[in-house]
C-alpha positions as CSV (number, residue, x, y, z in Angstrom):
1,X,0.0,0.0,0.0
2,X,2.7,2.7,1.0
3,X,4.7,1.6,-2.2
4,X,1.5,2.6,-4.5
5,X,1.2,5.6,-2.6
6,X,5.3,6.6,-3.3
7,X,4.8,5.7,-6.6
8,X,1.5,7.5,-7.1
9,X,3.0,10.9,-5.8
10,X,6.4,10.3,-7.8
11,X,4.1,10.3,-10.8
12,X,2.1,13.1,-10.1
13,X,5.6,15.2,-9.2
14,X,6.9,14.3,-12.5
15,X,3.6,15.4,-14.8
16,X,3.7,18.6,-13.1
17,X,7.7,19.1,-13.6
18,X,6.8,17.8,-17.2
19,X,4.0,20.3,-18.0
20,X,6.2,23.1,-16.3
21,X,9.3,22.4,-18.8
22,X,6.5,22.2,-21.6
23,X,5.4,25.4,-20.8
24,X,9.1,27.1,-20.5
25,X,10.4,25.3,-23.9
26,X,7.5,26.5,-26.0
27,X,8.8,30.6,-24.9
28,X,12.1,31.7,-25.9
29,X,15.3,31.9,-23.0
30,X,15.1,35.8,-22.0
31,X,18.4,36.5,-23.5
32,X,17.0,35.6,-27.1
33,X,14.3,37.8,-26.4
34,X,14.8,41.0,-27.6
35,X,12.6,44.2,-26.4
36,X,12.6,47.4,-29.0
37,X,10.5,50.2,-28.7
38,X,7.7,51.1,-30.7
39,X,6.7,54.9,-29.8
40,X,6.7,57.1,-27.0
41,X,3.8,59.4,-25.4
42,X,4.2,62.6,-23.3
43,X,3.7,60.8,-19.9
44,X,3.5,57.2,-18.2
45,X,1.0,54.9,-20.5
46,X,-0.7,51.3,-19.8
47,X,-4.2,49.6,-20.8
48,X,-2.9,48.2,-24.7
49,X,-5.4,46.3,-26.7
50,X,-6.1,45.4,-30.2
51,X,-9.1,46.0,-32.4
52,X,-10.4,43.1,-34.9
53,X,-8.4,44.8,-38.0
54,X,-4.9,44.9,-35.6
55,X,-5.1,49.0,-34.4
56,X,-3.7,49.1,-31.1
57,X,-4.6,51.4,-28.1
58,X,-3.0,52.8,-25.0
59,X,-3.6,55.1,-22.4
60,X,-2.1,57.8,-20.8
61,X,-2.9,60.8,-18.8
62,X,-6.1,62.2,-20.2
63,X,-5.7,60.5,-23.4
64,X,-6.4,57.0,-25.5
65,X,-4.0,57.2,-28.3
66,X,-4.8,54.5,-31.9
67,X,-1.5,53.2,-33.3
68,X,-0.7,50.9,-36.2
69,X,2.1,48.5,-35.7
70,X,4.5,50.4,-37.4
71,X,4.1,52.8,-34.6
72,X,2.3,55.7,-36.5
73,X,-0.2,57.0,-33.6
74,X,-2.8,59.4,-33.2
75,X,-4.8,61.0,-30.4
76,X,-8.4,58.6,-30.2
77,X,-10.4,60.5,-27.5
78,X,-9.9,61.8,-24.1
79,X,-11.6,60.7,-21.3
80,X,-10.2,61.7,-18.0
81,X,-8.1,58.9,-16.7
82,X,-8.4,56.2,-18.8
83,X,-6.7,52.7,-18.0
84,X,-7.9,49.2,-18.9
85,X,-9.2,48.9,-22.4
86,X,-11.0,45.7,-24.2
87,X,-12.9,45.9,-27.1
88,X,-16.6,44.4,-27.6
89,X,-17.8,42.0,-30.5
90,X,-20.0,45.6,-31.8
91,X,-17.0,47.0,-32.1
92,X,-17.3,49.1,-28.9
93,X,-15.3,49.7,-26.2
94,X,-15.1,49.5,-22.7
95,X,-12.4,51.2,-20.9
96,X,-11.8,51.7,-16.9
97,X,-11.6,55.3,-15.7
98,X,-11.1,56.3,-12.2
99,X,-11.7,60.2,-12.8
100,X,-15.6,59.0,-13.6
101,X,-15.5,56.3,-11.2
102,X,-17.0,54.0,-14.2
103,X,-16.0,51.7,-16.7
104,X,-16.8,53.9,-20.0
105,X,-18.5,52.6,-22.7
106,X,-17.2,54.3,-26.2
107,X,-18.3,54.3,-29.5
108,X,-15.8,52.5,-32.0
109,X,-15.0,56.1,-33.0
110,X,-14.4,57.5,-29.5
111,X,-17.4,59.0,-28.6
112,X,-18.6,58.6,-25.2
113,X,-21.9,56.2,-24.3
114,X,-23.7,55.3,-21.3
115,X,-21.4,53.8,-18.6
116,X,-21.1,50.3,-19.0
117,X,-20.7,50.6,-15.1
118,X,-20.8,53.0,-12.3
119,X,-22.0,51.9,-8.9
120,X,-22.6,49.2,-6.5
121,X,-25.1,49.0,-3.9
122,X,-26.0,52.4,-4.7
123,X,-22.5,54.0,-4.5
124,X,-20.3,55.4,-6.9
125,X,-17.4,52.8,-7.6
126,X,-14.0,53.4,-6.0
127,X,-12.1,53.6,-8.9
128,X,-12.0,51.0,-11.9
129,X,-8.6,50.1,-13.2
130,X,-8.9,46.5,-15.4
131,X,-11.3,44.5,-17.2
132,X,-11.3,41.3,-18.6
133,X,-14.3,40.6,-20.9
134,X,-16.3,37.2,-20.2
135,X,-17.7,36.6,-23.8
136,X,-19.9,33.3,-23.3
137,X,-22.2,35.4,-20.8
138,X,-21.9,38.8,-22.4
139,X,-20.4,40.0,-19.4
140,X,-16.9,41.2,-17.9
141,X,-15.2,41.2,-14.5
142,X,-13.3,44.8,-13.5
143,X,-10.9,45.5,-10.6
144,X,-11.8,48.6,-8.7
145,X,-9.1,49.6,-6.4
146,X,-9.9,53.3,-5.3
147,X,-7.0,54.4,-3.3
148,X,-6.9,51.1,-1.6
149,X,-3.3,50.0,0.0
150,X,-1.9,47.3,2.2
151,X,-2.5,49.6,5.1
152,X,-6.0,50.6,3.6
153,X,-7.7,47.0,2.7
154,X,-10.8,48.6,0.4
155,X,-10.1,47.1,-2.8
156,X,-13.0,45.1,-4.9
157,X,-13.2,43.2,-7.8
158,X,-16.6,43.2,-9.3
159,X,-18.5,41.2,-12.6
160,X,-21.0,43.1,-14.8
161,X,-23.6,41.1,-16.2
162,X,-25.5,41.6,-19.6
163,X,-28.1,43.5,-18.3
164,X,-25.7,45.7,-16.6
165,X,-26.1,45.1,-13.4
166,X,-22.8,44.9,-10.7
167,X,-21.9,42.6,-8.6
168,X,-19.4,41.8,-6.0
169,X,-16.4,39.3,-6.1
170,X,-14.5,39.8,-3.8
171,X,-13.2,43.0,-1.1
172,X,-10.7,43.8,1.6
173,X,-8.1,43.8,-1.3
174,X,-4.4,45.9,-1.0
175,X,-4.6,47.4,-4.7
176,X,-6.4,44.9,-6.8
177,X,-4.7,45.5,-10.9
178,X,-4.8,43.4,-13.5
179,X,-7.7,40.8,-14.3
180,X,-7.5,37.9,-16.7
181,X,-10.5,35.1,-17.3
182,X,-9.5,32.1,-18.7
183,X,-11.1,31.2,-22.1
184,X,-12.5,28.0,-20.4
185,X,-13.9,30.4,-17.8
186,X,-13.1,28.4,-14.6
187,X,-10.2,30.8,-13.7
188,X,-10.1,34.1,-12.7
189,X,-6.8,35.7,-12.2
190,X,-6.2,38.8,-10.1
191,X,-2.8,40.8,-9.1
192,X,-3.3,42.1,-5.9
193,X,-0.6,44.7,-6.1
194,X,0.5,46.0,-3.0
195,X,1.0,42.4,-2.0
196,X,3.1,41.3,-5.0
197,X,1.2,38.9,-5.4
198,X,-1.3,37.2,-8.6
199,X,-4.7,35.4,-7.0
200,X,-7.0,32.9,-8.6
201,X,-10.9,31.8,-8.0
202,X,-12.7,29.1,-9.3
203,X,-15.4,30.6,-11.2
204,X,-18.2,28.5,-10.5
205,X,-20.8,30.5,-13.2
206,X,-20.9,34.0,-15.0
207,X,-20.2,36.7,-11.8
208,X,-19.9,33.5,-8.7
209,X,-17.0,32.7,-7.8
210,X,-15.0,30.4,-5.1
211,X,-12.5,31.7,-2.4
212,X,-9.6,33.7,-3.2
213,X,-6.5,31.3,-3.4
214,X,-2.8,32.3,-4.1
215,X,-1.6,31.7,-7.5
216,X,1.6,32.7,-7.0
217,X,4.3,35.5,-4.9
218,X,6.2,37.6,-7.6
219,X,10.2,38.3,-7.1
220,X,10.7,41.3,-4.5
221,X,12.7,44.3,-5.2
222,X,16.4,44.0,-4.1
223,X,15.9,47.2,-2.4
224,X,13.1,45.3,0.0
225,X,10.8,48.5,-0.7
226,X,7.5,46.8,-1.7
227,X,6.1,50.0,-3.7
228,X,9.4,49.0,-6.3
229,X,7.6,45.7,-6.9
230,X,4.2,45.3,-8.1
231,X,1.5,43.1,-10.4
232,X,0.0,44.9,-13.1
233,X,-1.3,44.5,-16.1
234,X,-1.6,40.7,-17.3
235,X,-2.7,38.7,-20.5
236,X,-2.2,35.2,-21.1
237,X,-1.1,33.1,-24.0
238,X,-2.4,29.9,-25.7
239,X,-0.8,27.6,-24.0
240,X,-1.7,29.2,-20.6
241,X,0.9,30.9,-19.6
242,X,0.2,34.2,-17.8
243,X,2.5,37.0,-18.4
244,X,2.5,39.8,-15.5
245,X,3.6,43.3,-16.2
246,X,6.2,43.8,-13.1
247,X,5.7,47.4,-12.0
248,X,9.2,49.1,-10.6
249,X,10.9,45.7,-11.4
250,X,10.9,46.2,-15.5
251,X,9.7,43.0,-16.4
252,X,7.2,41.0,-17.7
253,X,6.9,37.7,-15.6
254,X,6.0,34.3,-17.0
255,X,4.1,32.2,-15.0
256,X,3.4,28.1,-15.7
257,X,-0.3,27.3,-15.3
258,X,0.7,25.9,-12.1
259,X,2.1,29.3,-10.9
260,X,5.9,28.6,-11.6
261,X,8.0,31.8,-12.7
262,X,9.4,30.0,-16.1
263,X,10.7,33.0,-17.6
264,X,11.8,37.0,-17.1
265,X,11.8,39.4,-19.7
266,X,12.9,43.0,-20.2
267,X,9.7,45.3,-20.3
268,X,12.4,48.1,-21.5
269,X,10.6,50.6,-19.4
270,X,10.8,51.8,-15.3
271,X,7.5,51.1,-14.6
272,X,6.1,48.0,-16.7
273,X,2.5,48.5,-16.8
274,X,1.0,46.2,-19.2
275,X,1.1,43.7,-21.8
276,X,-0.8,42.1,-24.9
277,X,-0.5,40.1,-28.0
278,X,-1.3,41.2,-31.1
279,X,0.5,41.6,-34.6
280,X,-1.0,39.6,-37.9
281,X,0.2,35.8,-36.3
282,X,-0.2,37.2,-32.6
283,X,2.6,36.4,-31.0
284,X,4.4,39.5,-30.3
285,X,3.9,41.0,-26.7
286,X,3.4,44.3,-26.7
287,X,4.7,46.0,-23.4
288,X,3.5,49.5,-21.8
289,X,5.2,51.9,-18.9
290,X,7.1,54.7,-18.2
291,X,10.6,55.3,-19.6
292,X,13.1,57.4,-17.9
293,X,14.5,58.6,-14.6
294,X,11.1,59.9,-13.1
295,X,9.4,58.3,-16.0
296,X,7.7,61.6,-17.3
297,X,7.0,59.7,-20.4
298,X,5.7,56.8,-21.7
299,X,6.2,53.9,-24.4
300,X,4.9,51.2,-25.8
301,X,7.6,48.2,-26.4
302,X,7.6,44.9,-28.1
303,X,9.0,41.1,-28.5
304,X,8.5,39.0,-31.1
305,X,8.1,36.0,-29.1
306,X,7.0,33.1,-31.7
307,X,4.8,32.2,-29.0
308,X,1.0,32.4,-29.8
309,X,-1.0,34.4,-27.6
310,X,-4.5,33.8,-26.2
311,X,-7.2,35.7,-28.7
312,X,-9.5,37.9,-26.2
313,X,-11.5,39.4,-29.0
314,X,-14.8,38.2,-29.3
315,X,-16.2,37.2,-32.8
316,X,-17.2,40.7,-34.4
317,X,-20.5,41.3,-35.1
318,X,-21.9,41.8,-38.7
């Protein structure tokens, strides 16, 4: 009996060490990965996404600004404070703005709608930051971190149904960042910033969702200081893999599906913000932050990775 029971857990060791090594062979070693820069903006940028022809976004300051991927870019529209962006199948889009205190809803040309989202339980939200779109229910999950802190446990994560209505995930959260859903929709990942840490829930149907369990603690800062290490924006790729946008650490961290760091690349920015795929095979990950000393301003970065990212659009509508 305790000989089937070694040999059991000796197997299930090795499939995990054997999906982790599948996982790190399929991405390129960081020092073949090479980081350029695509364009810069006047200030500190974050929230890229692609459209369904290949136009990426990104926001800074007051501003959304539409690029192709030769890095030609244009102002798109202002909004206040815009952040997280993710386009709908209509061709809309929703984007997180803590100046409104919503998650905007905008026309495909930039003109504003009616909030996709703007309180809960009859309060104005705290201060939307991410999104991450759940397109079998036609509805999405946001973070909403306010001023929220490790000394100042306010932060919520919330899901939006169809009908527009919100609804609580989870609270008492130290800076809750970047959201990703899995395609399957059983996972829900959250970066809890001022924690350095990512979080996962069982989602258990469209807006329910199971405990918060940790995923997985990020490298610290040499320094110790925790504000120089922090989760931000994430995406994932097809394989599963979910890449982290390292705030103050400049890098993009790789994580296994079981939550095992498998890779570090350069964000070539100060403060890594975000990250996406796009480009016509999708496999270049496209990186945001700030660049420079006190990064007064902002770029948008890439690697050509060869690995395939995860497709987030939903099937446009004709």
């Amino acid at each position: 009996m305790r000989r089937t029971l070694v040999l059991s857990l000796l197997f299930v060791t090795f499939l995990a060490l054997t999906r982790t090594a599948s996982a790190a062979d399929e991405l390129p070693a960081a020092d073949k990965a090479k980081t350029v820069e695509l364009f810069r903006v006047p200030a500190y940028c974050e929230g890229v996404v692609f459209d369904h022809v290949g136009n990426g976004y990104v926001s800074w300051g007051k501003t959304i600004t539409k690029f192709s991927l030769d890095g030609k870019n244009s102002v798109w529209a202002e909004t206040g404070a815009p952040n997280g962006h993710k386009i709908l199948a209509d061709g809309t889009h929703l984007v997180c703005d803590a100046s409104h205190h919503a998650v905007l809803h905008l026309s495909a040309y930039g003109k504003m709608l009616e909030h996709a989202a703007k309180e809960f339980d009859g309060k104005p939200l705290l201060g939307p930051n991410d999104l991450t779109l759940d397109t079998a229910s036609g509805g999405f999950y946001f973070s909403d971190p306010g001023d929220s802190g490790r000394d100042k446990l306010i932060g919520r994560a919330h899901f939006v149904d169809k009908a527009g209505k919100v609804h609580l995930i989870d609270k008492g959260l130290a800076y809750p960042n970047g959201i990703v859903l899995t395609p399957d929709g059983k996972k829900l990942y959250l970066a809890e910033s001022q924690l350095n840490r990512v979080l996962v829930y069982e989602v258990k149907g469209p807006g329910r969702v199971g405990e918060r369990k940790l995923f997985a603690d990020l490298p610290k800062h040499e320094s110790g200081d925790y504000m120089q290490a922090q989760p931000d924006g994430m995406c994932l790729d097809a394989a599963g893999n979910l890449y982290v946008a390292h705030y103050g650490m400049k890098k993009v961290e790789v994580l296994s599906p079981d939550g095992k760091l498998i890779r570090q690349y350069d964000g070539g920015n100060v403060t890594t913000s975000n990250v996406a795929f796009g480009g016509p095979k999708h496999d270049q990950l496209f990186i945001t932050g700030g660049i420079g000393k006190e990064a007064g301003e902002g770029g948008v970065f890439r690697i050509d990775l060869g690995a395939k990212g995860l497709v987030i659009l939903p099937a446009m509508k004709k």
